[in-house]
N, CA, C and O atoms as a printed pandas DataFrame, in Angstrom:
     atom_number atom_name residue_name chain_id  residue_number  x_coord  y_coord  z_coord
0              1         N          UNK        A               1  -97.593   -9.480  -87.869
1              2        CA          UNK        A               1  -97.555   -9.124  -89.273
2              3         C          UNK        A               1  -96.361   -9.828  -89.900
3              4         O          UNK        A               1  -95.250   -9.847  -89.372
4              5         N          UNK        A               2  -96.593  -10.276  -90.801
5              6        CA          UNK        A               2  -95.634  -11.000  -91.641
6              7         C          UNK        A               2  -94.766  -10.210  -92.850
7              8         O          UNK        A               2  -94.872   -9.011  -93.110
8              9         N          UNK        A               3  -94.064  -10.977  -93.385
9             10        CA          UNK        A               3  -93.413  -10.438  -94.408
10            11         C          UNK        A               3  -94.225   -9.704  -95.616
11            12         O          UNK        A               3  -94.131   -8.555  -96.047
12            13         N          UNK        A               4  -95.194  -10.975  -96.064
13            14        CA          UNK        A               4  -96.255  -11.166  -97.019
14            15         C          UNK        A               4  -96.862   -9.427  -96.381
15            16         O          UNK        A               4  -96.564   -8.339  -96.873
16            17         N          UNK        A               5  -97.459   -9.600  -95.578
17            18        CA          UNK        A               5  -97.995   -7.727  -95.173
18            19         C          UNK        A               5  -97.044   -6.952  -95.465
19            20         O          UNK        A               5  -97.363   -5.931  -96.075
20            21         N          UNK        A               6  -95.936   -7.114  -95.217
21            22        CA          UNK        A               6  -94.905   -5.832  -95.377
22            23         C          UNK        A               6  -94.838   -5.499  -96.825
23            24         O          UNK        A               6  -94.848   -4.372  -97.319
24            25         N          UNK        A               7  -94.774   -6.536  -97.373
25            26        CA          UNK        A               7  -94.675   -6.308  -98.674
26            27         C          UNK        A               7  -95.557   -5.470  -99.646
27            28         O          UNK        A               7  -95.355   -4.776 -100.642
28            29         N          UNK        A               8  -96.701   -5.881  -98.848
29            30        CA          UNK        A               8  -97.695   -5.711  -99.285
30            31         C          UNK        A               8  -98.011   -3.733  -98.903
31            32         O          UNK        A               8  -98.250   -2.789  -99.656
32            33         N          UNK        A               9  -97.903   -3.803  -97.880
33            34        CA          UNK        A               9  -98.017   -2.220  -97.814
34            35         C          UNK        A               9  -96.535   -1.658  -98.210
35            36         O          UNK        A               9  -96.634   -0.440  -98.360
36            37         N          UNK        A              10  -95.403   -2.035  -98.398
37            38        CA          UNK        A              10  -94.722   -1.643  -99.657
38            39         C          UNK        A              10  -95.325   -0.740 -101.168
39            40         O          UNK        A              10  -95.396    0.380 -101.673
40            41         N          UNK        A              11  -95.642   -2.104 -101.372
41            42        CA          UNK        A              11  -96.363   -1.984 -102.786
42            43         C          UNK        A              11  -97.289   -0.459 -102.872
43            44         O          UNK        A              11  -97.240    0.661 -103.380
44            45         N          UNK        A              12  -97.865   -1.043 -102.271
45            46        CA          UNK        A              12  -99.335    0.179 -101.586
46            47         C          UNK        A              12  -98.415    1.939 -101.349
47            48         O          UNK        A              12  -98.719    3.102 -101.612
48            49         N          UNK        A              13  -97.951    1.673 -101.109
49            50        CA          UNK        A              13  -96.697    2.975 -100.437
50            51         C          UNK        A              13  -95.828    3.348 -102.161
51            52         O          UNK        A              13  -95.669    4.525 -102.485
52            53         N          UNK        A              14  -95.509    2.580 -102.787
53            54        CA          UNK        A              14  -95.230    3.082 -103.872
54            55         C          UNK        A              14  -95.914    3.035 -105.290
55            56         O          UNK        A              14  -95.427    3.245 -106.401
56            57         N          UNK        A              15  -97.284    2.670 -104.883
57            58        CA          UNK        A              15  -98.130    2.573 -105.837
58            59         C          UNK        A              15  -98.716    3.906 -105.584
59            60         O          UNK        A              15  -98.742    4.597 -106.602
60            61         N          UNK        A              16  -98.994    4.234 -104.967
61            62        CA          UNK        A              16  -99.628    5.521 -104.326
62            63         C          UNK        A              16  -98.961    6.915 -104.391
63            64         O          UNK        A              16  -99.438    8.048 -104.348
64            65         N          UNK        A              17  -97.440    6.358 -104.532
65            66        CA          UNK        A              17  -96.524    7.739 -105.277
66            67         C          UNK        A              17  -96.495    7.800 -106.527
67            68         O          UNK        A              17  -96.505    8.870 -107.136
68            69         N          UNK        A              18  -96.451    6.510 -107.146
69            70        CA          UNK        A              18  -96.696    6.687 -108.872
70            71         C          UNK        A              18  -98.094    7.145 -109.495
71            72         O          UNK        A              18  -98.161    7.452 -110.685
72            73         N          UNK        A              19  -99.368    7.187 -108.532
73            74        CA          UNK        A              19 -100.500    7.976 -108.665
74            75         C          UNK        A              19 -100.226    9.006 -108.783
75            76         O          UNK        A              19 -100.279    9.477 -109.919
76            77         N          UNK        A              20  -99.825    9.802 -107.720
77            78        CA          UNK        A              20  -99.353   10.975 -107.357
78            79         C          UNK        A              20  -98.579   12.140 -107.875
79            80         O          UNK        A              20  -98.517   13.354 -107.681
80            81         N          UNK        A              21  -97.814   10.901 -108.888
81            82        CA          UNK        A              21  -96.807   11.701 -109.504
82            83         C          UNK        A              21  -95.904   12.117 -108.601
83            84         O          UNK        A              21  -95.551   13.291 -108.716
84            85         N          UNK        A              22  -95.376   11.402 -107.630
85            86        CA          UNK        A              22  -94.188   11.490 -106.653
86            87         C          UNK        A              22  -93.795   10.840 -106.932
87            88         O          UNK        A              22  -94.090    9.696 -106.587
88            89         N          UNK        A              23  -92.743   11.162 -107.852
89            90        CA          UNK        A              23  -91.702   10.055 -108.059
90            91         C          UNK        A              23  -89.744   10.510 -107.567
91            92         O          UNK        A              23  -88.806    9.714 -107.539
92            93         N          UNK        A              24  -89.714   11.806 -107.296
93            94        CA          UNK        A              24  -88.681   12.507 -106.469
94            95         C          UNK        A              24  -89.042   11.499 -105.101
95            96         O          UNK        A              24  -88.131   10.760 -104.728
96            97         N          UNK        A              25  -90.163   11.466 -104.462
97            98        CA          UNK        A              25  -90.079   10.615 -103.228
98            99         C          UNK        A              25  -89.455    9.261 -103.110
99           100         O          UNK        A              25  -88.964    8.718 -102.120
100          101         N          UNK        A              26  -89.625    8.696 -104.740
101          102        CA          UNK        A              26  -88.900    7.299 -104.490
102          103         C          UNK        A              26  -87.728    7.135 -104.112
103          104         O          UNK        A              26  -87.570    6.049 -103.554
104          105         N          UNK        A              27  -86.749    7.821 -104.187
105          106        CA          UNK        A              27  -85.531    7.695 -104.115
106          107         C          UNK        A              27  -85.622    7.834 -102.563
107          108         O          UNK        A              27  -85.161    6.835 -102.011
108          109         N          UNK        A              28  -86.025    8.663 -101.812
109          110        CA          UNK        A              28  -86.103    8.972 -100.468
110          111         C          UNK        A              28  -86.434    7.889  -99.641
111          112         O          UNK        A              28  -85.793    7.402  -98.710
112          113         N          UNK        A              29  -87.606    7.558 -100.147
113          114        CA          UNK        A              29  -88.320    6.168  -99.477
114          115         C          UNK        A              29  -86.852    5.201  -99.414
115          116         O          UNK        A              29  -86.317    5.237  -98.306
116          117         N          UNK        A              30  -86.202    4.423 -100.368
117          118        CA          UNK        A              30  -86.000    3.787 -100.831
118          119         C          UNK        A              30  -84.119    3.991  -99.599
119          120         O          UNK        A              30  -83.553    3.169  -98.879
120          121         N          UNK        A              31  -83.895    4.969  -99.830
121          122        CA          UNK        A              31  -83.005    5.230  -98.542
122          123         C          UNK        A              31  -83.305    5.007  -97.743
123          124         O          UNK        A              31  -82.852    4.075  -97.079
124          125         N          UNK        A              32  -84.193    5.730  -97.413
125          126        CA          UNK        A              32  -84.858    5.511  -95.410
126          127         C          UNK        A              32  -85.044    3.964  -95.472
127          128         O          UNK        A              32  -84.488    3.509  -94.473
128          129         N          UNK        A              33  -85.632    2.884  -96.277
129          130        CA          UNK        A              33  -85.912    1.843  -96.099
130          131         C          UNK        A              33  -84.426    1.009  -95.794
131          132         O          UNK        A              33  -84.113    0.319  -94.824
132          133         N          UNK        A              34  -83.840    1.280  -96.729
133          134        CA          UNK        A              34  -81.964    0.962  -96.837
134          135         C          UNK        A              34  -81.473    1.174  -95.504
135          136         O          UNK        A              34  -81.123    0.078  -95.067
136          137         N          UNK        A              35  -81.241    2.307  -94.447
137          138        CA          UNK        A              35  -80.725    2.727  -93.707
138          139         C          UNK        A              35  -81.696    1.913  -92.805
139          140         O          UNK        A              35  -80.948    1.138  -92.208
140          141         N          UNK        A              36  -82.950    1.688  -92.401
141          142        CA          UNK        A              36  -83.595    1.010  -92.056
142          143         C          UNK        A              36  -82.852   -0.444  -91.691
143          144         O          UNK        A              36  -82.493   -0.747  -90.553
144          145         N          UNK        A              37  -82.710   -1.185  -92.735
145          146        CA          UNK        A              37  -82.561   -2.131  -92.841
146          147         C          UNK        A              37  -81.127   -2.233  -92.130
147          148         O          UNK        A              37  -80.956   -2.788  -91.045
148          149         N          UNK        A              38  -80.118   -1.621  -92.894
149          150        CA          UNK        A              38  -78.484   -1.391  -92.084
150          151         C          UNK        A              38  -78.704   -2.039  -90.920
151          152         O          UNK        A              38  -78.633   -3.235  -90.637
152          153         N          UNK        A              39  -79.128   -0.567  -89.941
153          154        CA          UNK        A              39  -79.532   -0.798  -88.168
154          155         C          UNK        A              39  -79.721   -1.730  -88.086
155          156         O          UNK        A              39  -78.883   -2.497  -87.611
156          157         N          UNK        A              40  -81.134   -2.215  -88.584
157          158        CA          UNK        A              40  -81.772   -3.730  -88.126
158          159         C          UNK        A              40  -80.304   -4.984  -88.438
159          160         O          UNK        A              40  -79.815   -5.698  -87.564
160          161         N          UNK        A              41  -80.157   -4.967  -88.938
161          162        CA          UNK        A              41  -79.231   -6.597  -89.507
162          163         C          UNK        A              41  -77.662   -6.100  -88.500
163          164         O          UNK        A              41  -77.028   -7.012  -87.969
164          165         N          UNK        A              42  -77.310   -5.027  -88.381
165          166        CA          UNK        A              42  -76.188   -4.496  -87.624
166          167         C          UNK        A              42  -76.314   -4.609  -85.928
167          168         O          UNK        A              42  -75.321   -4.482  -85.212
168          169         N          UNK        A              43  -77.552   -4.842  -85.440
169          170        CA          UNK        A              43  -77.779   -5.026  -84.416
170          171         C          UNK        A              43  -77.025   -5.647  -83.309
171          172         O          UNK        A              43  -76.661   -5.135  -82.251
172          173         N          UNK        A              44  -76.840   -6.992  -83.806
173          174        CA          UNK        A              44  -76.586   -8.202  -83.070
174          175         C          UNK        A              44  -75.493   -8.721  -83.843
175          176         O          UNK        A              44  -75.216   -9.919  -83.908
176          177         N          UNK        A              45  -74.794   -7.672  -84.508
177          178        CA          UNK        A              45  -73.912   -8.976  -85.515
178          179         C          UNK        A              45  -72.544   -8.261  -84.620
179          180         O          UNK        A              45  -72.698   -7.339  -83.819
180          181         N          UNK        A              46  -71.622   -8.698  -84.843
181          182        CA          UNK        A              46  -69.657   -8.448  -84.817
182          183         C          UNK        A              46  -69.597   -7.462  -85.627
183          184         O          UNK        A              46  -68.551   -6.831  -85.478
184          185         N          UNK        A              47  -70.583   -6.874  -86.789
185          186        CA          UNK        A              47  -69.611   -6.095  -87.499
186          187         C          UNK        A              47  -70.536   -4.405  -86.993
187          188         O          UNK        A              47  -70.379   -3.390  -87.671
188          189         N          UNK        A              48  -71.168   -4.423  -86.115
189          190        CA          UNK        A              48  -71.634   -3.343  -85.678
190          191         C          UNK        A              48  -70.740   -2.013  -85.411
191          192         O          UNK        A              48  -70.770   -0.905  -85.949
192          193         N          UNK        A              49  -70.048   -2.472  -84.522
193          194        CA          UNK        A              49  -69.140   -1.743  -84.131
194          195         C          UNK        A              49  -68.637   -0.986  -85.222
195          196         O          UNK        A              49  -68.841    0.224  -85.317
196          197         N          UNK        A              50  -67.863   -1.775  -86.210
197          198        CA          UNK        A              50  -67.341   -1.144  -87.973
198          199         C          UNK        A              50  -68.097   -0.313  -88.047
199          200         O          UNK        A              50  -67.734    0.783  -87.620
200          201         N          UNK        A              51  -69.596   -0.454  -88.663
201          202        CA          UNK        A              51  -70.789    0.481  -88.992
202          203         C          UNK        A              51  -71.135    2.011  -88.324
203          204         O          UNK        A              51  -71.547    3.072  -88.792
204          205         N          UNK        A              52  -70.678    1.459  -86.760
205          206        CA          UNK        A              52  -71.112    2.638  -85.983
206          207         C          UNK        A              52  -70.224    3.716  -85.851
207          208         O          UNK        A              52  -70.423    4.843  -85.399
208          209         N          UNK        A              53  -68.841    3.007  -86.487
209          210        CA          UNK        A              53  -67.548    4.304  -86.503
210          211         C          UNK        A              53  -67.438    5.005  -87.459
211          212         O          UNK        A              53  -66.631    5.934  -87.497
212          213         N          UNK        A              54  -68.757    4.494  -89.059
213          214        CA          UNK        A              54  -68.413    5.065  -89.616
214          215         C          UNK        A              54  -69.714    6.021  -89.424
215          216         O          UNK        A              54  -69.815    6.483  -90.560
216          217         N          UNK        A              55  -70.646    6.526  -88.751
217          218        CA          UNK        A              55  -71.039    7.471  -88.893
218          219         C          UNK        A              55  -70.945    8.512  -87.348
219          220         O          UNK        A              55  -71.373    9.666  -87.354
């Protein structure tokens, strides 16, 4: 799966809350995706260590 997919069920994932009228969820999503991302890129880098002391 590529980016282009990710994106794509993104979209889909917050198109589907603005149906819904979940829009309190966006903010949530939008963290978890954030914190998500942190981990991932913190992985393999030098500045991990920093990251991991602060929680």
């Amino acid at each position: 799966m590529g980016i282009k997919g990710r994106t794509k069920i993104l979209g889909e994932l917050f198109r589907f809350l603005w149906q819904r009228k979940l829009w309190w969820m966006m903010p949530i999503v939008i963290v978890l995706l954030l914190l998500g991302l942190l981990i991932f890129f913190t992985q393999s880098s030098a500045v991990a260590p920093f990251i991991y002391a602060l929680f």
